[in-house]
Backbone as numpy.savetxt, mean C-alpha at the origin, in Angstrom:
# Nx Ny Nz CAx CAy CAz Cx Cy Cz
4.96 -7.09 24.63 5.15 -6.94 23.17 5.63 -8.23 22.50
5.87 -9.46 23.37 6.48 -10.30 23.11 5.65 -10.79 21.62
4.27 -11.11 21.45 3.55 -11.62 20.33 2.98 -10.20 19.55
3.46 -9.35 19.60 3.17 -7.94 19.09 4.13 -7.79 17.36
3.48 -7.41 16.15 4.28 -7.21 15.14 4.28 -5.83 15.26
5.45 -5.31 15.08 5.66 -3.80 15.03 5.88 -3.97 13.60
4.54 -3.09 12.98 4.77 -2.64 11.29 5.35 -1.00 11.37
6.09 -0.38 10.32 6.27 0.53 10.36 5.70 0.98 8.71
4.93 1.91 8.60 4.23 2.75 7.74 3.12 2.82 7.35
2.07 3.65 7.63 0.56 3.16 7.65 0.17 3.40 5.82
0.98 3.01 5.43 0.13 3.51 3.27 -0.53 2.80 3.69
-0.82 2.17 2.04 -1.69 0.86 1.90 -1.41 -0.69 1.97
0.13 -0.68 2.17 1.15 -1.91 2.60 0.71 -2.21 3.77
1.20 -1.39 4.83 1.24 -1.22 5.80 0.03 -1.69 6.32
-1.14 -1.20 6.44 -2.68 -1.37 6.46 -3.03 -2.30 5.96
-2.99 -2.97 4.71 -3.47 -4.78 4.71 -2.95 -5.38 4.99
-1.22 -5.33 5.23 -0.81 -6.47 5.83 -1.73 -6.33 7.87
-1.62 -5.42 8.58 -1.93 -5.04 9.49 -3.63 -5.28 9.67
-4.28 -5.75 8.55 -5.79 -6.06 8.68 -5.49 -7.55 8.65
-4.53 -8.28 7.98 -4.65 -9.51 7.44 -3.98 -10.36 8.89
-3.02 -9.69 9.55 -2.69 -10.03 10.87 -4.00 -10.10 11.71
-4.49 -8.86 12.14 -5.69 -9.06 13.34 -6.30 -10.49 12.59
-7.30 -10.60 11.47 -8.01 -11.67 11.46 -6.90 -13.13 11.74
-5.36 -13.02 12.57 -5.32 -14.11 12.92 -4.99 -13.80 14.15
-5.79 -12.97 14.74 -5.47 -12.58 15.98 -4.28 -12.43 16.91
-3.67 -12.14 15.65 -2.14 -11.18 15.92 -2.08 -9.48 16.30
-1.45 -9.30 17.28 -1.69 -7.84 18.36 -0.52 -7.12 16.89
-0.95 -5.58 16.53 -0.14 -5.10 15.39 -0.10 -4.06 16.41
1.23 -3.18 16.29 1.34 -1.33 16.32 2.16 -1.35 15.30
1.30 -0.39 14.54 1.74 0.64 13.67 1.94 2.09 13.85
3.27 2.14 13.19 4.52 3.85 12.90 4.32 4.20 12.08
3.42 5.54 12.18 3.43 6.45 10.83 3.87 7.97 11.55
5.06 7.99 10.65 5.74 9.23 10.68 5.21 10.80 10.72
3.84 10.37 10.12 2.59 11.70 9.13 1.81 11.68 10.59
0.98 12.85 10.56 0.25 13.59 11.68 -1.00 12.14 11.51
-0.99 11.99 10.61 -2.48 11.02 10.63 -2.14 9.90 9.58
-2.95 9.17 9.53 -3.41 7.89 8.24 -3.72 8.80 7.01
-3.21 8.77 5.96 -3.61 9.80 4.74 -2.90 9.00 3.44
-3.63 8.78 2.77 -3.60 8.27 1.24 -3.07 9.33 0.18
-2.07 8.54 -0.36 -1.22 9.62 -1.34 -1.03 9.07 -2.68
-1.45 9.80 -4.07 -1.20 9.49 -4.85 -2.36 9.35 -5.89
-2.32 9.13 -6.70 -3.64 9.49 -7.78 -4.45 7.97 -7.80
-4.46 7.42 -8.85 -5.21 6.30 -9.08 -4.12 4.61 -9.04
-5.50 3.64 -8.86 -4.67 2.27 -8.71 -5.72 1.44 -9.06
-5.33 0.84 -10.38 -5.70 -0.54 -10.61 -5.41 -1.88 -9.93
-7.01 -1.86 -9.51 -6.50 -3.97 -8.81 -7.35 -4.79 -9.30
-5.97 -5.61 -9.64 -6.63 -6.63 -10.48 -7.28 -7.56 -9.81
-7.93 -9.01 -10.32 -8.80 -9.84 -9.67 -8.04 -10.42 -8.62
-6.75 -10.70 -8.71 -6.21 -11.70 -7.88 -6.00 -10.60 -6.50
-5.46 -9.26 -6.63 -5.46 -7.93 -5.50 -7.02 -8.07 -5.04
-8.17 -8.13 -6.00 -9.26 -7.60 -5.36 -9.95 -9.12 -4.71
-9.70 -9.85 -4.77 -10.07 -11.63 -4.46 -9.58 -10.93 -2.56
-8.20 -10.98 -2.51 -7.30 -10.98 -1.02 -8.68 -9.74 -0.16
-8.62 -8.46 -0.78 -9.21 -7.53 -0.30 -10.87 -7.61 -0.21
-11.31 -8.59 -1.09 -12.49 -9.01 -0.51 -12.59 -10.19 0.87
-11.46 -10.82 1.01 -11.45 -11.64 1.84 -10.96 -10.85 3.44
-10.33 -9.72 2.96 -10.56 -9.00 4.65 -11.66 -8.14 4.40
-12.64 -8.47 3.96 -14.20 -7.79 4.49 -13.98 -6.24 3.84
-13.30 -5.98 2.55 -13.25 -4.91 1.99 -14.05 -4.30 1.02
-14.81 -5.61 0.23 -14.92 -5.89 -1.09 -15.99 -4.70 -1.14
-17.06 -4.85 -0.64 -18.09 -3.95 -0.73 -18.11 -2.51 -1.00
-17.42 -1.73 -0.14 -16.64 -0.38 -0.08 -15.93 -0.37 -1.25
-14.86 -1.34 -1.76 -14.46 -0.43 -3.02 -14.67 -0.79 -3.60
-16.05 -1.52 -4.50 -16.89 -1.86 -5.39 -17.37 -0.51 -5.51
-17.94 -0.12 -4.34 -19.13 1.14 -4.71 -18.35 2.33 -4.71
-17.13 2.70 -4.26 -16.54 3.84 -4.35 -15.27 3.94 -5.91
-15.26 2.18 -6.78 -13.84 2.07 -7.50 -15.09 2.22 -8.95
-14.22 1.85 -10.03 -14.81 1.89 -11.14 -14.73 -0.31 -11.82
-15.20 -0.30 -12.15 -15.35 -1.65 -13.00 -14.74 -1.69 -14.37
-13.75 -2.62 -14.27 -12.62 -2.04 -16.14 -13.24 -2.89 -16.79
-13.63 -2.40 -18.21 -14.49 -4.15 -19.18 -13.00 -4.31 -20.09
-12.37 -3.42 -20.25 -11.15 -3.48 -21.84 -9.80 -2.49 -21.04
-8.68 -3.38 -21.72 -7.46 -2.91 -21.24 -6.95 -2.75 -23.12
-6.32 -1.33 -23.14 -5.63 -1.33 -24.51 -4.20 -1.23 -24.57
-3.57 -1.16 -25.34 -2.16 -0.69 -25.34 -2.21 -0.05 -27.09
-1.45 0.92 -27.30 -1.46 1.45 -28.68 -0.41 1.74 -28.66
0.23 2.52 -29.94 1.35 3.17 -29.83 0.87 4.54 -30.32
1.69 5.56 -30.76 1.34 6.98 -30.57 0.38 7.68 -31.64
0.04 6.34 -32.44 -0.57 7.00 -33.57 -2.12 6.28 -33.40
-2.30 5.71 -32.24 -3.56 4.80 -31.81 -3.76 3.32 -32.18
-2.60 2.98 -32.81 -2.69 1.73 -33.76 -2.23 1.23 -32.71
-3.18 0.23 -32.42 -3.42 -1.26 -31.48 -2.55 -2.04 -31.46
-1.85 -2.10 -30.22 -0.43 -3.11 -29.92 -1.17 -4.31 -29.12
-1.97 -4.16 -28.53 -2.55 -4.94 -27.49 -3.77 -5.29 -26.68
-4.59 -5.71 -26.56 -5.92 -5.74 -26.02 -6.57 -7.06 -25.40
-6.79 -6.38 -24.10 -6.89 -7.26 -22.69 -8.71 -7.17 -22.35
-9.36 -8.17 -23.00 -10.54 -8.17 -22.73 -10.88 -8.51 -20.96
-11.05 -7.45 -20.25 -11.16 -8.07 -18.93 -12.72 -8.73 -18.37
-13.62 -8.29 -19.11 -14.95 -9.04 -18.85 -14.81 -10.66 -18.47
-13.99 -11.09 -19.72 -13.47 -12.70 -19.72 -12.45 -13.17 -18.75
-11.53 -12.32 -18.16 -11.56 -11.98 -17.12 -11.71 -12.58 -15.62
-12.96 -11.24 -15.72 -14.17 -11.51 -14.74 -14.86 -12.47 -14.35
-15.11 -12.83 -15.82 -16.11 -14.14 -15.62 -15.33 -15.54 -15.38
-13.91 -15.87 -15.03 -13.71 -16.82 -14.48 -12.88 -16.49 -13.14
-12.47 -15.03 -12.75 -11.30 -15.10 -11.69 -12.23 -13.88 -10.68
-12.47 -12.87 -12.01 -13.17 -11.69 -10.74 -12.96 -10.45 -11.28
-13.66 -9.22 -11.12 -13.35 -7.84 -12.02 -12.12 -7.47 -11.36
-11.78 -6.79 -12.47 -10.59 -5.40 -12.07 -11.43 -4.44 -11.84
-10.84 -3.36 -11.10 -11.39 -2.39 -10.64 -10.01 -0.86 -10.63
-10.55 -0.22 -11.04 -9.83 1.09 -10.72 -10.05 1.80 -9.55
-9.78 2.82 -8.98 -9.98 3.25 -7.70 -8.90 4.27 -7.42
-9.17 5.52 -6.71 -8.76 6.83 -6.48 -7.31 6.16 -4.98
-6.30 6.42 -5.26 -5.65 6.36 -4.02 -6.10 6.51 -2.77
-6.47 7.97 -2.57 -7.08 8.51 -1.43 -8.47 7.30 -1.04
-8.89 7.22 -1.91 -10.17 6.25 -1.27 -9.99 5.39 -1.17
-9.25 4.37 -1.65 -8.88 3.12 -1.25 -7.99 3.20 0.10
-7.26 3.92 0.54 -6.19 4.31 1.94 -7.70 4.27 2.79
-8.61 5.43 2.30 -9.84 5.75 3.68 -10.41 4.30 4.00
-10.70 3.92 2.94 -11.24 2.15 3.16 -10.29 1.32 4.17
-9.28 1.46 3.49 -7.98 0.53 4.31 -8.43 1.23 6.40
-8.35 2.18 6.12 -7.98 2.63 7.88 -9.02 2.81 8.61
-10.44 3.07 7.72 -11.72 2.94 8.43 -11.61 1.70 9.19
-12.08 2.07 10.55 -12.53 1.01 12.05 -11.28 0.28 11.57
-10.02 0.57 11.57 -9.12 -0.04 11.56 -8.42 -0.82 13.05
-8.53 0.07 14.20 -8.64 -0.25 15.49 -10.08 -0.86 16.55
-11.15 -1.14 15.30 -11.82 -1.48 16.43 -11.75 -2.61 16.58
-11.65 -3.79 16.23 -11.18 -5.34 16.80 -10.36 -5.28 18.16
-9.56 -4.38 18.13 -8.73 -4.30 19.32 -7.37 -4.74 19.18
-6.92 -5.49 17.95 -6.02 -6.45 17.73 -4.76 -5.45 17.38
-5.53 -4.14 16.68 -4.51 -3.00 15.81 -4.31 -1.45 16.75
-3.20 -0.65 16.69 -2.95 0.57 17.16 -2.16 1.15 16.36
-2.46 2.22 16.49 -2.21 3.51 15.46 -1.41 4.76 16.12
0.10 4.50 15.85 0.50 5.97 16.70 0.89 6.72 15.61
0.86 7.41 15.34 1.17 8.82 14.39 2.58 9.51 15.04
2.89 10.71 14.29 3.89 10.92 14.39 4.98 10.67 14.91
5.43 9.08 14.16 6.20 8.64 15.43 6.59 7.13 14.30
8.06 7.36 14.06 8.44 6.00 13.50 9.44 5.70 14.18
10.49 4.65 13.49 11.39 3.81 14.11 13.00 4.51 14.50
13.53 4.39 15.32 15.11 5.21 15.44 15.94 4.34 15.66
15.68 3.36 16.02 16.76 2.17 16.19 16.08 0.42 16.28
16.97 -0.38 15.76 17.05 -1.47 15.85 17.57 -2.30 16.29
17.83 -3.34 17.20 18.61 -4.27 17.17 18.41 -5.63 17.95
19.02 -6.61 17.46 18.98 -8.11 18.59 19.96 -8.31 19.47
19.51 -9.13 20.23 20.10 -9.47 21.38 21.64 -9.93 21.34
21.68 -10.62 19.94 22.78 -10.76 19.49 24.18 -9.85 19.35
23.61 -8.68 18.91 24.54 -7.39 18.84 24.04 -6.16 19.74
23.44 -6.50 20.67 23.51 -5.34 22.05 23.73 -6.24 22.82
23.64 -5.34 23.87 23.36 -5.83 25.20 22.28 -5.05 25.82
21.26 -6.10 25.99 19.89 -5.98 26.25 19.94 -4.58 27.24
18.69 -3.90 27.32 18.34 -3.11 27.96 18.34 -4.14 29.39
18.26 -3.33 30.50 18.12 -4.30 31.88 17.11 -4.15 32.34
16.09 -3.45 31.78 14.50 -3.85 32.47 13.89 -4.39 31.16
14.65 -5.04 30.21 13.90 -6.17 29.24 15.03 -7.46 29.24
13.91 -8.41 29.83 14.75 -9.88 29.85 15.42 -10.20 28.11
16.57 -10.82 27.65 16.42 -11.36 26.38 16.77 -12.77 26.48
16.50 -13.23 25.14 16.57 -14.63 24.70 17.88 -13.77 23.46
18.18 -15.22 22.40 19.09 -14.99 21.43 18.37 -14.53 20.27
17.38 -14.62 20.45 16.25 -14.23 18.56 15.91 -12.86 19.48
15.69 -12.10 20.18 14.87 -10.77 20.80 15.32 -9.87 19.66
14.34 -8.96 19.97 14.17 -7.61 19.11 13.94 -6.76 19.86
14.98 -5.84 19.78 14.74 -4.88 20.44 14.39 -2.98 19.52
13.70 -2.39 20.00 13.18 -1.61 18.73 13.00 -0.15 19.96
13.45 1.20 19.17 12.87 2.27 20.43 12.51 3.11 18.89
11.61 3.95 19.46 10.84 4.89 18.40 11.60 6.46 18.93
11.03 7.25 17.78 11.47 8.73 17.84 10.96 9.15 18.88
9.78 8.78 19.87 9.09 9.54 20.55 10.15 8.73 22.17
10.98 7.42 21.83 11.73 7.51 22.91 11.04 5.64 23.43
9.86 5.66 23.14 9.00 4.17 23.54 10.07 3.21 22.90
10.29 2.41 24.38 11.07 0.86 23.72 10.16 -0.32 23.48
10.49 -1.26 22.82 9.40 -2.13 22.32 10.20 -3.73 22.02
9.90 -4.79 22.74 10.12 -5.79 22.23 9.33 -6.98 21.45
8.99 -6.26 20.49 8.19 -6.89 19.35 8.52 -8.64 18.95
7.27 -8.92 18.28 7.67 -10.51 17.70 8.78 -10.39 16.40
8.15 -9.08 15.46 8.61 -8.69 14.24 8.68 -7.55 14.30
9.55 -7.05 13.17 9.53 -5.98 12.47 9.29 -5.88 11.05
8.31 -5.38 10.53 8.33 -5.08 9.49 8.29 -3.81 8.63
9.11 -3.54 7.47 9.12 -2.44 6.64 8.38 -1.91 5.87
7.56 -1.21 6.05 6.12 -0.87 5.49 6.26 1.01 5.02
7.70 1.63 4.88 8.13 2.71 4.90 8.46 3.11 3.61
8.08 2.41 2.60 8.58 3.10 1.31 9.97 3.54 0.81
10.56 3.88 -0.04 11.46 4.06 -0.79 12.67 4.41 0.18
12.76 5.52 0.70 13.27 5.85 2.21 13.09 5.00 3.44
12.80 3.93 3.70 12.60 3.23 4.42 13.24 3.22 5.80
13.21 3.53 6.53 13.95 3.93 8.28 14.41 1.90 8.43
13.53 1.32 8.32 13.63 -0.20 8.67 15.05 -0.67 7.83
15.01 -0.73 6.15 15.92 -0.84 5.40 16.90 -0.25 5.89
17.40 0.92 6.07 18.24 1.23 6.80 19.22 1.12 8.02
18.20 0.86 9.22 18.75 0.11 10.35 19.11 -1.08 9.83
18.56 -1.81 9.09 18.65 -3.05 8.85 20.27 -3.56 8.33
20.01 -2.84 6.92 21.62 -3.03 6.36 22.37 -1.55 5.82
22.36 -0.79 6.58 22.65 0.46 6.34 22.15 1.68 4.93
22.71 2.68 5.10 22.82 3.41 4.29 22.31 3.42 2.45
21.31 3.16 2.10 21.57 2.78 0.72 20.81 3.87 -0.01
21.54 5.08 -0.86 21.15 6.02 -1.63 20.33 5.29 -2.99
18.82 5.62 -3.04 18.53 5.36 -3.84 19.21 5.86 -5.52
18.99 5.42 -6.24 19.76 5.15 -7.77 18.27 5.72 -8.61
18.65 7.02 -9.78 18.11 7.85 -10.52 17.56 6.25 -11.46
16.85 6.28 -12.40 16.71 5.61 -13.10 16.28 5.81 -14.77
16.14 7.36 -14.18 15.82 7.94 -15.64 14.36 7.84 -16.03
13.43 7.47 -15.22 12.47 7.61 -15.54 11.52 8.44 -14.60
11.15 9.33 -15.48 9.81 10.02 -14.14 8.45 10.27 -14.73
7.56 9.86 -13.70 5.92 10.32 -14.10 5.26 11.34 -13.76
4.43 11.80 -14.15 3.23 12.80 -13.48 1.86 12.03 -13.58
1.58 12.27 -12.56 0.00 11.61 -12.40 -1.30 12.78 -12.07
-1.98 12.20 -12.41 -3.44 13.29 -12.45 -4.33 12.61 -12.50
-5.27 13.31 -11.33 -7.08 12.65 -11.55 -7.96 13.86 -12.19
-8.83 13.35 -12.63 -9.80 15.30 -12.51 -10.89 14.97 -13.25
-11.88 15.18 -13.74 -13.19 14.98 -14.22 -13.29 14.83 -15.81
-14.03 13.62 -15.92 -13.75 13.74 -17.62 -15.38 13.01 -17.61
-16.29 13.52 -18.73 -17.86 13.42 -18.74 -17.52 11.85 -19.44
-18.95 11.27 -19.10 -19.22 10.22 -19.87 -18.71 8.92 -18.51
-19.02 7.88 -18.64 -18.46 6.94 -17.95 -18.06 5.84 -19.14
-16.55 5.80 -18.99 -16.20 4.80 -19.79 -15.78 3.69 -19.16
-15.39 2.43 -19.52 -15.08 1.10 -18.58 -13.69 1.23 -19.34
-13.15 1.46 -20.00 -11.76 1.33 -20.76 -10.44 1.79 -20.32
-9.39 1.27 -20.12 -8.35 1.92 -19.46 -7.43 1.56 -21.33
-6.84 2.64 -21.13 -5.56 3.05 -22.40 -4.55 3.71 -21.88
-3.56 2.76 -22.86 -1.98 3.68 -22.73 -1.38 3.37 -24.23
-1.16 4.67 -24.46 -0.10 4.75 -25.65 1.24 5.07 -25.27
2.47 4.20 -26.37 3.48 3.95 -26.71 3.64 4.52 -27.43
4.70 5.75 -27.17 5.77 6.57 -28.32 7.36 6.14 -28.21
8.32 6.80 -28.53 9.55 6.61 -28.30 9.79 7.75 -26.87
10.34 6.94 -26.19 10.72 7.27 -25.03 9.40 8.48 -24.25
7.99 7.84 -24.71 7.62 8.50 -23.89 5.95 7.48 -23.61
5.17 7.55 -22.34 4.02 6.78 -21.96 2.84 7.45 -21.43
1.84 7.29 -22.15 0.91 7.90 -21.55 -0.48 6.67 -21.41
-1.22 6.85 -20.22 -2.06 6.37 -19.67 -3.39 6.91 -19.36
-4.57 6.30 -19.31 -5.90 6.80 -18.88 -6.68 6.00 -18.61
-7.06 5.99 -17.12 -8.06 5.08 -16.84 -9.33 5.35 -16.18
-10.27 4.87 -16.14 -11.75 5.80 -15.81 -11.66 5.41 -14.20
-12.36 6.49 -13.77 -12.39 6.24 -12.01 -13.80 6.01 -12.22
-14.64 6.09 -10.87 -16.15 6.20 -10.72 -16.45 7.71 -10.69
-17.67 8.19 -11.27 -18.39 9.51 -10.80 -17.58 10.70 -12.16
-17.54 10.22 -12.96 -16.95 10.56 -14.13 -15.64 10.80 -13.80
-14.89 10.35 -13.17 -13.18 11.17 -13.05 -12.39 9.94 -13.54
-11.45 10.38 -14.00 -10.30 9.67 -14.45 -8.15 9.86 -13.92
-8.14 8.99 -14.18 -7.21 8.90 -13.31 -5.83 8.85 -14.85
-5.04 9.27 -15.13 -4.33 10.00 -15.87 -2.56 9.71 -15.32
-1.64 9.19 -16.35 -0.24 9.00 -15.76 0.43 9.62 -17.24
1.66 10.24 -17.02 2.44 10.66 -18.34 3.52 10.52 -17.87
């Protein structure tokens, strides 16, 4: 495991950094806690500079034909009167399109033939339970250490002396935790609802209106659906 990165969380973090490793022929295992690889969450705009990286790990194609193409970004406030407007064609034509795209399908993209290079592994139900260096244990005795070692054991009990660790676990993060303990996330007062669902017509336009203390959003997916935040 010595040149091995142990990522922990297969989203969509997790998964490009873990594609962007193999093409340097870096050995990855990845910890996902969930029965399988599964994409969560409604819609996601990527912009040119997101979709530039993701064409460069051999993505581009797939979520061209499965995302939507944005020509106009608006901003209004609640009465439709125009705060803002982001011509993205112009854009396009010097950096690269934005694109919208369904959560779920962009994750399936991410994890398709994700192991076949050989470079990547995928264990499922099964994340991180402990951490530590050589510095503050004392090494296991059937793993040699140096003063930088990492030593790492999973829920399922597997010890691992990885190159890295990285936190790829989201808000709850198991890594953050071992790392520097305990930290209760903080309310912030803000919450969303998100929604996809079918709306006729194909529009290229993404909008959000501005009220007082409240935001609403709409952006077109592919195949008439739209992707919806309040």
């Amino acid at each position: 495991m010595e040149n091995t990165v142990l990522v922990v969380g297969g989203g969509m973090g997790g998964l490009v950094l873990a594609r962007a490793l193999a093409r340097l022929d870096i050995q990855v295992y990845i910890l996902e806690r969930s029965d399988r690889l599964r994409g969560v969450g409604a819609g996601i705009t990527l912009g040119a500079n997101a979709l530039r990286l993701l064409e460069e790990l051999g993505l581009g194609a797939a979520i061209h034909e499965r995302g939507s193409s944005l020509s106009m970004g608006a901003i209004t406030d609640e009465r439709a009167r125009l705060l803002s407007l982001a011509d993205l064609s112009t854009i396009e034509a010097q950096y690269g399109r934005t694109i919208a795209i369904e959560r779920g399908a962009l994750h399936e993209i991410l994890a398709q033939g994700l192991e076949d290079s050989g470079h990547v592994r995928v264990h499922t139900n099964e994340t991180l339970a402990r951490l530590e260096t050589s510095r503050s244990l004392e090494a296991p005795r059937d793993l040699e250490a140096t003063d930088d070692t990492l030593f790492a054991e999973t829920t399922t009990g597997r010890r691992l002396r990885p190159r890295a660790v990285i936190g790829a676990d989201g808000l709850h993060s198991v890594v953050r935790q071992l790392t520097f303990g305990r930290v209760e996330p903080r309310y912030s007062g803000y919450t969303c609802w998100r929604w996809t669902g079918h709306l006729r017509g194909e529009p290229t336009s993404m909008r959000e209106m501005w009220g007082a203390g409240k935001r609403v959003g709409v952006v077109p997916l592919a195949n008439e659906r739209v992707y919806a935040f309040f």
